[in-house]
VOGU-3710 file (C-alpha; in Angstrom, 3 decimals, decimal comma):
1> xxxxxxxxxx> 73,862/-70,600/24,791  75,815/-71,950/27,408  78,795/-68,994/28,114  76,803/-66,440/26,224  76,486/-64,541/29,734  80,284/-64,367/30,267  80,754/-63,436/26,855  78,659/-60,605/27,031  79,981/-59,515/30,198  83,641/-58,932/28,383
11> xxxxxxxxxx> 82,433/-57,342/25,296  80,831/-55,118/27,433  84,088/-54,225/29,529  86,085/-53,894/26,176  83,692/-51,050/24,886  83,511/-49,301/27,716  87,521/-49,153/27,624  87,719/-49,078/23,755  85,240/-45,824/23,408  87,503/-44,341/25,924
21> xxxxxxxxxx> 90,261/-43,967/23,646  89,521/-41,724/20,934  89,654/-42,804/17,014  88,524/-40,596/14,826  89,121/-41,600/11,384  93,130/-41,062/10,152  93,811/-40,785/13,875  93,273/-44,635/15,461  96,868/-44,883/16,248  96,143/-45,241/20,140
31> xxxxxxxxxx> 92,711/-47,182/19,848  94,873/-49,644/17,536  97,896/-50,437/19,501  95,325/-50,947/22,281  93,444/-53,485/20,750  96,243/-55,357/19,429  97,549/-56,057/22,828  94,144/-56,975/24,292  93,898/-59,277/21,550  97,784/-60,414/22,080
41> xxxxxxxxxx> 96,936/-61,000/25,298  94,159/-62,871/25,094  95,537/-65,208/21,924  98,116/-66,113/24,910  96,308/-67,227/27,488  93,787/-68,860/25,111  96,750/-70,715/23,499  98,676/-71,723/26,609  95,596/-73,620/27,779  95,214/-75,634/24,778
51> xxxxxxxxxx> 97,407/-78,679/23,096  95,844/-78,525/19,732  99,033/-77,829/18,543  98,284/-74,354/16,798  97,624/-71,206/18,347  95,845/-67,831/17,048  98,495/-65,430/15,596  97,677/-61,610/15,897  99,362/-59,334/13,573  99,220/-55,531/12,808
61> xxxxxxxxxx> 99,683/-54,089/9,082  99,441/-50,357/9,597  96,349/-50,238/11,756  94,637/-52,988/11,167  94,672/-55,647/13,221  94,534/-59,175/12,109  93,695/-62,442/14,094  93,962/-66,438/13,054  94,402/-69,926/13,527  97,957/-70,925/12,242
71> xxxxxxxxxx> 96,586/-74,072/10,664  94,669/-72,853/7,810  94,174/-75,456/5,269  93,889/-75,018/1,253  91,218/-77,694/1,574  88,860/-75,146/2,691  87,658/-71,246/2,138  88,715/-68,648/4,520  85,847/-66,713/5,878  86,845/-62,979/7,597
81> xxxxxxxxxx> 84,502/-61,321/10,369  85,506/-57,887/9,842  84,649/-54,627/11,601  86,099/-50,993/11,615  87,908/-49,291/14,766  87,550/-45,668/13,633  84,989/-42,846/14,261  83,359/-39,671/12,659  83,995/-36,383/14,685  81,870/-36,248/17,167
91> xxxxxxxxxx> 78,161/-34,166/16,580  78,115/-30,829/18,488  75,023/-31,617/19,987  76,080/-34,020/22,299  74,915/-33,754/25,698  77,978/-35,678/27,123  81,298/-35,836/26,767  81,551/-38,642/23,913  84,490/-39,621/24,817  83,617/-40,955/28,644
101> xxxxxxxxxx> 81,648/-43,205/27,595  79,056/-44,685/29,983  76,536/-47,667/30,763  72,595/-46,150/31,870  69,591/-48,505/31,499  70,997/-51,053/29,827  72,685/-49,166/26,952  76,256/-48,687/26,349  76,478/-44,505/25,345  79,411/-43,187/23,535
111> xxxxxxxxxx> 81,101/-42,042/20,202  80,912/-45,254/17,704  79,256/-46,898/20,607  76,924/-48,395/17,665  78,866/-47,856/14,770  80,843/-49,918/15,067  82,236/-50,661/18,292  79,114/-53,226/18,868  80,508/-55,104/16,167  83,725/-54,613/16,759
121> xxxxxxxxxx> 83,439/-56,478/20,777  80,579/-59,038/19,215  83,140/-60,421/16,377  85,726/-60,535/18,960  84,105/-62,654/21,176  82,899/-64,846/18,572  86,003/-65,414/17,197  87,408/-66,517/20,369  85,020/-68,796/21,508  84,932/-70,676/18,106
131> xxxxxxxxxx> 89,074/-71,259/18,745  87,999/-73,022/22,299  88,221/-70,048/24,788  85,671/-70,711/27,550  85,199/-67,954/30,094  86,045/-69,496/33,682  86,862/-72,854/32,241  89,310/-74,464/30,966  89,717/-74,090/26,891  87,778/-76,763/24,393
141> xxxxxxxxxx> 89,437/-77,582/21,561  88,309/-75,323/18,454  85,280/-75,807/16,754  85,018/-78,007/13,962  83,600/-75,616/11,065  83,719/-75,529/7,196  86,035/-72,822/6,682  89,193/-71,283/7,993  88,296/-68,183/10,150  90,226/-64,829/10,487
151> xxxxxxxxxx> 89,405/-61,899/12,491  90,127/-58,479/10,555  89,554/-55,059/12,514  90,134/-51,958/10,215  91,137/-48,586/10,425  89,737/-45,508/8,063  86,412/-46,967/7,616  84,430/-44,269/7,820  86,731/-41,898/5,328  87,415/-44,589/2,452
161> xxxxxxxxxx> 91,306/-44,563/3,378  93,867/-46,038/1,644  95,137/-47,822/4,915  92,234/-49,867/6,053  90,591/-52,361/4,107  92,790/-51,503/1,081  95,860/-52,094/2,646  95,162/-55,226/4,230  93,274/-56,546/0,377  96,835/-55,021/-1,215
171> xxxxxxxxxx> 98,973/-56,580/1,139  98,338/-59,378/4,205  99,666/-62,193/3,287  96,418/-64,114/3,883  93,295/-63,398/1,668  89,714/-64,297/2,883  87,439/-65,703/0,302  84,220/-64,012/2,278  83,399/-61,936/4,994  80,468/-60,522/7,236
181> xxxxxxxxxx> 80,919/-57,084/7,368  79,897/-55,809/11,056  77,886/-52,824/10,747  74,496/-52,064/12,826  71,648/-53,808/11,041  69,802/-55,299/14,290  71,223/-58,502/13,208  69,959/-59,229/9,284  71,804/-59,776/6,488  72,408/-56,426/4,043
191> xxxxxxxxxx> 72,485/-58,256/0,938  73,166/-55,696/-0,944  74,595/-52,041/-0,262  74,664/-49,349/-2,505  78,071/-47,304/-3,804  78,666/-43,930/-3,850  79,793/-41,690/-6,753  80,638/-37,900/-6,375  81,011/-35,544/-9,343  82,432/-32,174/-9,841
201> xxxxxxxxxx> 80,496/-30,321/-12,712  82,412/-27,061/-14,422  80,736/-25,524/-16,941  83,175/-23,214/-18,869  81,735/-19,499/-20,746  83,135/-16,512/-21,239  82,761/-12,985/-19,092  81,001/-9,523/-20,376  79,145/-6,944/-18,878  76,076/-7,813/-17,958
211> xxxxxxxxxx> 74,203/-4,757/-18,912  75,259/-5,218/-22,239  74,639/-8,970/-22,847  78,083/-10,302/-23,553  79,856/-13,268/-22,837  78,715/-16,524/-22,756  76,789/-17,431/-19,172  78,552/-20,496/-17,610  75,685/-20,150/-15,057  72,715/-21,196/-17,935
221> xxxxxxxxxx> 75,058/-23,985/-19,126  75,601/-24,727/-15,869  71,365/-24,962/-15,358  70,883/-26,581/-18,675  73,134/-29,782/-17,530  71,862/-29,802/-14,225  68,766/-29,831/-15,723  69,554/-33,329/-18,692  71,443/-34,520/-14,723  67,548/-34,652/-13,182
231> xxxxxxxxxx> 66,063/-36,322/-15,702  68,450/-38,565/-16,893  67,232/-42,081/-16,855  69,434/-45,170/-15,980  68,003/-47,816/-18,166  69,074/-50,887/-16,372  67,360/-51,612/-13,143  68,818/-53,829/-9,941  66,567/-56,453/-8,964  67,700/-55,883/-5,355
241> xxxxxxxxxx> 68,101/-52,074/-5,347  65,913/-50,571/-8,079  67,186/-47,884/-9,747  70,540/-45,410/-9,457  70,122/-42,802/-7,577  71,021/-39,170/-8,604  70,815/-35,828/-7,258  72,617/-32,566/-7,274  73,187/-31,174/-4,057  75,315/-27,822/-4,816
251> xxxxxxxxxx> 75,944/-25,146/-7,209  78,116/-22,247/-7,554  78,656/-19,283/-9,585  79,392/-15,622/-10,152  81,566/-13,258/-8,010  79,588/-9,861/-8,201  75,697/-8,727/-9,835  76,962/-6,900/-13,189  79,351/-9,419/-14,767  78,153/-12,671/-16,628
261> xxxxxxxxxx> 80,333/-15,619/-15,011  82,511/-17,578/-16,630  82,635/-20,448/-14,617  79,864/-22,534/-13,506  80,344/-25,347/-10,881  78,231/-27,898/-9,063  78,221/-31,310/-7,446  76,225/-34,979/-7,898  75,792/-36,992/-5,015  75,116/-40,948/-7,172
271> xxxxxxxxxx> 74,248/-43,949/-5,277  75,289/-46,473/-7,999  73,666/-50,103/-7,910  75,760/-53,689/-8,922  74,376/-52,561/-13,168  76,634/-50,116/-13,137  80,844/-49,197/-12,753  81,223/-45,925/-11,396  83,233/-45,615/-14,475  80,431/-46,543/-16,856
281> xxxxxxxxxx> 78,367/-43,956/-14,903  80,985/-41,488/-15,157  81,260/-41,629/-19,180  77,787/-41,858/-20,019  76,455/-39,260/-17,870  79,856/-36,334/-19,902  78,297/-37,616/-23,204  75,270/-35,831/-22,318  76,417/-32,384/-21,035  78,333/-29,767/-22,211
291> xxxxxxxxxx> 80,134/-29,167/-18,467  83,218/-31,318/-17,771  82,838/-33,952/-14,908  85,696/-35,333/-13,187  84,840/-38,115/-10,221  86,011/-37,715/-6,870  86,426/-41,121/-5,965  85,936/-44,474/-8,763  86,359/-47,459/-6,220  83,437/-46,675/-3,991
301> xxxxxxxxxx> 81,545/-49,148/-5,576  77,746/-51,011/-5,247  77,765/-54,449/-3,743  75,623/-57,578/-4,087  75,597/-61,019/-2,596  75,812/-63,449/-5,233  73,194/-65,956/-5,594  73,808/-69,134/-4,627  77,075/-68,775/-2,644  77,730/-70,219/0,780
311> xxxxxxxxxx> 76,575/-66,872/3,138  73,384/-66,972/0,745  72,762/-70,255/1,760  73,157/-69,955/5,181  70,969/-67,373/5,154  68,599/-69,300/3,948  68,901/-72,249/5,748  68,316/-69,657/9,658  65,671/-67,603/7,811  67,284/-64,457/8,828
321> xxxxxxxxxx> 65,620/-61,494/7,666  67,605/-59,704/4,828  67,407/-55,900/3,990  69,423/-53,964/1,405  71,826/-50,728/3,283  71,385/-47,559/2,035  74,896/-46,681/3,502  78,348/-47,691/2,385  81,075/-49,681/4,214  84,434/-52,014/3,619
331> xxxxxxxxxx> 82,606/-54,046/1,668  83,175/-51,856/-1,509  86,755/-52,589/-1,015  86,472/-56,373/-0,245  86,751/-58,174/-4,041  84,501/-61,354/-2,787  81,018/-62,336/-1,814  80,325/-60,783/1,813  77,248/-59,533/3,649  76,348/-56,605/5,817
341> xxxxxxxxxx> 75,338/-57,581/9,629  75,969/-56,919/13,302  74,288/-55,385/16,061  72,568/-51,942/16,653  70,771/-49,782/14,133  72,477/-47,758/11,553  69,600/-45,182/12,066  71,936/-44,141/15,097  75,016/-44,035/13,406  76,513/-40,658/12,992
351> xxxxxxxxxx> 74,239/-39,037/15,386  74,673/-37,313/18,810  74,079/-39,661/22,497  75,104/-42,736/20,078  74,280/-45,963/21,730  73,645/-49,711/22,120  72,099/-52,142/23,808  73,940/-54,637/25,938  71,354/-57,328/24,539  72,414/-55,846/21,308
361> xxxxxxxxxx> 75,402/-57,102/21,348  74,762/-60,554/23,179  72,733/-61,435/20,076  75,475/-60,092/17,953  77,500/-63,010/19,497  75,085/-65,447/19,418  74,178/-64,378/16,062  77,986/-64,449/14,867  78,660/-67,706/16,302  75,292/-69,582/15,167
371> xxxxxx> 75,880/-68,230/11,724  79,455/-69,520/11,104  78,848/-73,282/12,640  76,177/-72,978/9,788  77,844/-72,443/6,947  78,414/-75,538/5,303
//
């Protein structure tokens, strides 16, 4: 692809500078202001050299950052690429500082080098060229497509906030009616992506000596649920993702060896699929234990592609390879159809000496861009 060089060239420089500036989750204050002027800057330029008669507007609503052609038209469906700015803390086991972030071999190392910065520079670049810029040339008028196209980079990803992807669904004045979710999956389409359901479990008894077998032992009631937990069976099954997905990962109890406790408590890690609400889950799983559950979080729910909709087409039509993520992302907060894909590998994500590939991310562009001049 003719300019695919160039492009790749800039995304590169931008992560190198972006990765710089730390953003861990709740904290992208600095990384966001950052971007919005790079992007401020380069709707400028981009928008000087053209006489289309509408430019690309950039706007900030807390820190997200939001880019678009002022000429959308009701005659056809707005499509977001989104990605998220923000970080996990960084793994002690780095052998680097994670925050000087560094090119070696080809590969781009740094904290979210991968997730999701990859994305992040790819959709960027995509999005511009599809409005006309052309690196070292003068501007082309914007690509003809099917659908209005908005560029949405979010904050608090990677801890479910309330001021990412919520607050722009809640509150920018523009809606998308899709999106492709950038996240690392080597460039196929996540059709599907599991949610993610967290219980508390208390089981209530009463205290007594333990020598003299009093009380009532929150601990047994405590085993005895745990126990109906394991081998409770979710009788609807997802065609894409099989079955849910249950497990309890902690339990605690007592305070010293001679008293029987009186309080009993654990936790259930649930990867819903699209069968079930997390609310659904929620009540049928208390009907069959005696310990009260209360959710952590309801709105961290499964996603799906629907059938038949435009990005299923498309994906269709390119034969790109589709895969269903074990991990979560905006899309549980995004209402409409959407997939799942950008460059790198999620099996990196999270992990110490994250990394990506420079030709990583040129596909991610080329990917990005082929994609979207095929949706009809």
């Amino acid at each position: 692809m003719e300019f695919l060089e160039q492009m790749t060239y800039s995304a590169r420089e931008l992560l190198l500078k972006m990765l710089a500036i730390p953003s861990i989750s709740f904290k992208e204050d600095e990384r966001a202001a950052f971007l919005y002027s790079y992007l401020k800057e380069r709707a400028e330029i981009l928008n000087e050299g053209q006489s289309c008669g509408a430019g690309i507007v950039v706007e900030r609503c807390a820190n997200n950052i939001i880019a678009y052609r002022d000429n959308f038209t009701s005659a056809k469906e707005t499509l977001m690429l989104n990605s998220h700015i923000d970080t996990v803390e960084p793994a002690s086991t780095y052998t680097f500082d994670p925050f000087s972030p560094f090119e070696k071999e080809g590969n781009i190392f740094g904290l979210g080098s991968n997730d999701d910065g990859a994305s992040v520079v790819s959709q960027i670049n995509a999005f511009f060229y599809l409005n006309g810029e052309r690196m070292g040339c003068s501007p082309a008028a914007p690509e003809e497509l099917a659908v209005n196209l908005m560029l949405v980079l979010t904050a608090e990803e990677e801890r479910s906030g309330k001021d990412g992807m919520n607050r722009f669904v809640e509150e920018f004045h523009i809606q998308p009616d899709m999106a492709i979710i950038g996240e690392p999956t080597g460039m196929e389409a996540a059709i599907a992506e599991r949610g993610l359901l967290v219980l508390d479990g208390c089981a209530a008894g009463v205290s007594g000596h333990a020598a003299r077998n009093e009380g009532i032992n929150a601990l047994y009631i405590a085993l005895d649920d745990i126990n109906t937990l394991r081998n409770y069976k979710f009788w609807k099954k997802s065609p894409l993702m099989g079955d849910v997905k249950l497990t309890v990962t902690q339990l605690n109890c007592g305070t010293v060896h001679n008293v029987v406790p009186d309080k009993a408590t654990f936790t259930v890690d649930i990867r819903p699929t699209e069968q079930y609400s997390n609310p659904e889950i929620l009540e049928l799983l208390q009907k069959e234990v005696s310990s009260t559950l209360v959710a952590r979080n309801l709105k961290n729910r499964s996603s799906a592609t629907p059938q038949g909709c435009r990005l299923m087409d498309t994906i269709e039509r390119l034969g790109i390879t589709t895969q269903i993520s074990a991990t979560t992302s905006d899309w549980m907060r995004f209402p409409k159809a959407a997939i799942k894909m950008g460059p790198g590998l999620s099996a990196r994500s999270h992990k110490a000496d994250e990394f990506v590939g420079i030709r990583e991310i040129s596909m991610g562009i080329e990917g990005y861009i082929n994609f979207i001049k095929e949706i009809h």
